[in-house]
C-alpha positions as CSV (number, residue, x, y, z in Angstrom):
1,X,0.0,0.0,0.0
2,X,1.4,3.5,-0.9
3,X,2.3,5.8,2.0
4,X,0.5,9.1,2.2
5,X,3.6,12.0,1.7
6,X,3.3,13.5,5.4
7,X,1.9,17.3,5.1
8,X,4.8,19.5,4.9
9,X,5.9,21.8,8.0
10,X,6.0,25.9,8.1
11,X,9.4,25.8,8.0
12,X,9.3,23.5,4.8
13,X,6.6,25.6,3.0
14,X,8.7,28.9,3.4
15,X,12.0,27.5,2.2
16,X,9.9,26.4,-0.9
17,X,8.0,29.4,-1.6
18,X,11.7,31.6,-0.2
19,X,13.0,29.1,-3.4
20,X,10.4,30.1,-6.1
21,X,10.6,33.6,-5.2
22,X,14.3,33.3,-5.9
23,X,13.7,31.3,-9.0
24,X,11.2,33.6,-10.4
25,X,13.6,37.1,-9.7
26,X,16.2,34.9,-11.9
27,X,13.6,34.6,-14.6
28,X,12.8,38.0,-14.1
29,X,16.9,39.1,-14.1
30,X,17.5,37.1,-17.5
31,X,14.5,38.3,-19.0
32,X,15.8,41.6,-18.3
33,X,19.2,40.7,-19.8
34,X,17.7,39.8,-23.0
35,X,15.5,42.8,-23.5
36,X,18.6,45.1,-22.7
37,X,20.4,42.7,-25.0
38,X,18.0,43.4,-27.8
39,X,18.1,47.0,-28.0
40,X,21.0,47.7,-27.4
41,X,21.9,45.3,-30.5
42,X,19.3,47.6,-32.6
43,X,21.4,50.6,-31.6
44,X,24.4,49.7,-32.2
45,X,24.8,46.6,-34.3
46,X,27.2,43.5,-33.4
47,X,30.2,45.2,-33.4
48,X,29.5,48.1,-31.6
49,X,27.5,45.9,-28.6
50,X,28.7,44.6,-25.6
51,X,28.1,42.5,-22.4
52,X,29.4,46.2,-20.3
53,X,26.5,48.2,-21.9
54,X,24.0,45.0,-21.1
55,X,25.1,45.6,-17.4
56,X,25.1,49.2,-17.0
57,X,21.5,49.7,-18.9
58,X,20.0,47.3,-16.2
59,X,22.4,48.6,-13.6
60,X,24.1,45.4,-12.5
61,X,28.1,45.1,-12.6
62,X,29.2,43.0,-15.5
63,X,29.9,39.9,-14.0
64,X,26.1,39.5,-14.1
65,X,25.6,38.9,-16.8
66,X,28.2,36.2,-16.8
67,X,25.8,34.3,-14.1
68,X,23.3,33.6,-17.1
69,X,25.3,34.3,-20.8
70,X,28.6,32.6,-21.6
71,X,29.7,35.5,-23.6
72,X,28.5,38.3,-26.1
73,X,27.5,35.0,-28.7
74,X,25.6,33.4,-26.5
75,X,23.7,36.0,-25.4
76,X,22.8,37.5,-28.7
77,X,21.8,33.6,-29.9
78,X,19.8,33.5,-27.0
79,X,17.9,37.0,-28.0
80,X,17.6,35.6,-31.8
81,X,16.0,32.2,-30.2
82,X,13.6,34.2,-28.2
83,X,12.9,36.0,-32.0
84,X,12.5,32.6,-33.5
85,X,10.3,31.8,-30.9
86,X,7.9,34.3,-31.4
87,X,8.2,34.0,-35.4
88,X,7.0,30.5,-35.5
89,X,4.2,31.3,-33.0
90,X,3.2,34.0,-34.8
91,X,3.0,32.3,-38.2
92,X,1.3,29.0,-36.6
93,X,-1.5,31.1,-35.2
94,X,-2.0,32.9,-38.4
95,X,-1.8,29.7,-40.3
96,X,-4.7,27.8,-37.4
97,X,-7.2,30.7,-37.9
98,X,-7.1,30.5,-41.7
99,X,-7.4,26.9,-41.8
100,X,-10.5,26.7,-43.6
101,X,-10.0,29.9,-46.0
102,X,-9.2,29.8,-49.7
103,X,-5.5,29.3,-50.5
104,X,-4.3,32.7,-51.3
105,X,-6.5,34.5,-48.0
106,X,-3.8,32.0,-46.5
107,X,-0.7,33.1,-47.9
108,X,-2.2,36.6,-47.6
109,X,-2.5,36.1,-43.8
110,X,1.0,34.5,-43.6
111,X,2.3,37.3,-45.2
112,X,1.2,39.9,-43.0
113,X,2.0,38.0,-39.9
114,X,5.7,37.9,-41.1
115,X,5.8,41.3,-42.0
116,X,4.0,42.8,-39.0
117,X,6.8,40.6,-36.8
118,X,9.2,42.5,-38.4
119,X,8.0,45.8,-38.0
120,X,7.0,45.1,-34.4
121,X,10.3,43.3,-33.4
122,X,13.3,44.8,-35.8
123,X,15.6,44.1,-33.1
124,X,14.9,39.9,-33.5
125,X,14.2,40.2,-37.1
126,X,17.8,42.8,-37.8
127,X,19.8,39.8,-35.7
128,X,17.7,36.8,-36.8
129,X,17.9,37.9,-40.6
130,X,20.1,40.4,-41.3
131,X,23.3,40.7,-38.9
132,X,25.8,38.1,-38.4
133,X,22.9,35.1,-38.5
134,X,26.2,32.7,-39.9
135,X,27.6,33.4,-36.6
136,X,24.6,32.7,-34.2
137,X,24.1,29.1,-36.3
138,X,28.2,28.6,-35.9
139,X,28.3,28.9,-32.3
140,X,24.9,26.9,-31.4
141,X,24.2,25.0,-34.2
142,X,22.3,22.3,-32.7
143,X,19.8,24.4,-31.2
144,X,20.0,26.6,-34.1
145,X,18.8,23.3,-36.0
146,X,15.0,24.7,-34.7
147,X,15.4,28.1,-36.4
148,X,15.5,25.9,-39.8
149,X,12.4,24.1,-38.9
150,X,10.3,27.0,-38.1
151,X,11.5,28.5,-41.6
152,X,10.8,24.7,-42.9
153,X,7.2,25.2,-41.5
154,X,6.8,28.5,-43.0
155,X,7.8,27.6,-46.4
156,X,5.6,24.2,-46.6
157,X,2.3,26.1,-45.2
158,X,3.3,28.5,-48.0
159,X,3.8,26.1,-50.8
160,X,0.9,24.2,-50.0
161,X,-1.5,27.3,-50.2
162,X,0.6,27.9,-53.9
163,X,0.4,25.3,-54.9
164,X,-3.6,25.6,-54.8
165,X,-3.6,28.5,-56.1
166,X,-0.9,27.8,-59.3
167,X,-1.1,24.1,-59.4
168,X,1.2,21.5,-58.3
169,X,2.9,21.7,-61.3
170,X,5.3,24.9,-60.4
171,X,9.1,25.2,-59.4
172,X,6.8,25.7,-55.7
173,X,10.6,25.9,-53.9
174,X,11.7,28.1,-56.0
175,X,8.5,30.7,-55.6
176,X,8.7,30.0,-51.6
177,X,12.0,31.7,-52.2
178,X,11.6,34.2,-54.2
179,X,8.3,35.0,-52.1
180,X,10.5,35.1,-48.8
181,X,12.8,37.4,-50.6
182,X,9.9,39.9,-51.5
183,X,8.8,39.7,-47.9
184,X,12.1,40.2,-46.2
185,X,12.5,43.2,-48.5
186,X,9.9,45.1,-47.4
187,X,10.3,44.5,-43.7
188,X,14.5,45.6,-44.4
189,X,13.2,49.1,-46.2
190,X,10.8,49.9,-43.5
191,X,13.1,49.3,-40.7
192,X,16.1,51.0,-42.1
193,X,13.9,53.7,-43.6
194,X,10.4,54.2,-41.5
195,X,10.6,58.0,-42.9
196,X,10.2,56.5,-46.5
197,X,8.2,52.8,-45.9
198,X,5.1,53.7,-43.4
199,X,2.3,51.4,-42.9
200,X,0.4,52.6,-45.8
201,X,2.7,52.1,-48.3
202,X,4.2,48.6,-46.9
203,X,0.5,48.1,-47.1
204,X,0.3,49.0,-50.8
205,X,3.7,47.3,-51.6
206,X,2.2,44.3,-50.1
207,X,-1.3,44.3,-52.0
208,X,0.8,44.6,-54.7
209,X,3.3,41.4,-54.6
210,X,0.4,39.3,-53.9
211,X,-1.3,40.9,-57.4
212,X,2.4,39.9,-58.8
213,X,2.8,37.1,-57.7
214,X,-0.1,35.2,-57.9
215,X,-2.1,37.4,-60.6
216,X,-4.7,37.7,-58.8
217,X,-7.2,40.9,-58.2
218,X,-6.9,42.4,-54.9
């Protein structure tokens, strides 16, 4: 016959709850890292960033940061996983909630969700995309091994809904690229250039590849 656990004492429920109060402020403390992490990466790049400025913007000494991050490598990897994180979420929630619509309402959906992760998040997208992303796979690339699949899974849901709307019978890998391409242009002009690209016109210059591409009316 099991044995009942015997209810825990005071002294036994405060060390736990004095243990997940200290667990969550580390939570809290790396979060913190990462955010610094990602803007200060937007402001000054990879070569101008560095663990110091991490640990002054969130007023900790340096050696902080060292509790958490092995060096300036693994901590931006670990700001462009939290990016990748997000992407694929982003693009699987778009994808559930047009499940039932007609193909191109799909790829038109995907589409937005990208670009609006770009706009919303240029410090990810600029590191994930743009900025040294040879390096981040180099120096993690097992774990980087998932930032391929959520591209994998973005490419398929976007060839399937193609290939419904062109037929089966189309270099589909080949459009997937040239598609990401189109995408990934749009979110590059508006970030380096808001004063130019603002939401209307991304909006227009979006309406207008899917015309492009797929020759369909808006």
């Amino acid at each position: 016959m099991r044995k009942d656990k015997p209810p825990s004492t005071r002294r036994e429920r405060l060390q736990e709850r004095s243990r997940q109060r200290r667990e969550s402020q580390k939570q809290e403390l790396r979060q913190a890292i990462l955010d610094a992490a990602g803007e200060l990466f937007l402001a000054h790049g990879y070569t101008g960033f560095s663990l110091r400025q991490v640990a002054e913007h969130i007023g900790y000494a340096p050696g902080t940061i060292y509790l958490y991050f092995e060096d300036k490598d693994d901590l931006l990897f670990h700001v462009a996983d939290e990016g990748f994180r997000r992407f694929s979420h982003a693009q699987q929630q778009a994808a559930a909630e047009r499940t039932h619509d007609e193909p191109l309402k799909r790829i038109r959906a995907l589409a937005e969700a990208y670009v609006d992760f770009g706009l919303e998040n240029p410090a990810y997208y600029r590191l994930m995309f743009i900025e040294r992303p040879d390096l981040m796979f180099r120096s993690h690339e097992p774990q980087a091994r998932a930032w391929l699949s959520a591209l994998d899974d973005y490419q398929e849901a976007f060839k399937t809904a193609a290939g419904a709307v062109l037929g089966e019978s189309s270099d589909l890998l080949a459009l997937s690229d040239l598609w990401w391409a189109a995408l990934h242009g749009i979110v590059a002009l508006a970030n380096s250039m808001p004063f130019l690209y603002d939401p209307p016109r991304v909006k227009r210059m979006l309406n207008t590849a899917l015309i492009r591409f797929f020759d369909q009316p808006r």
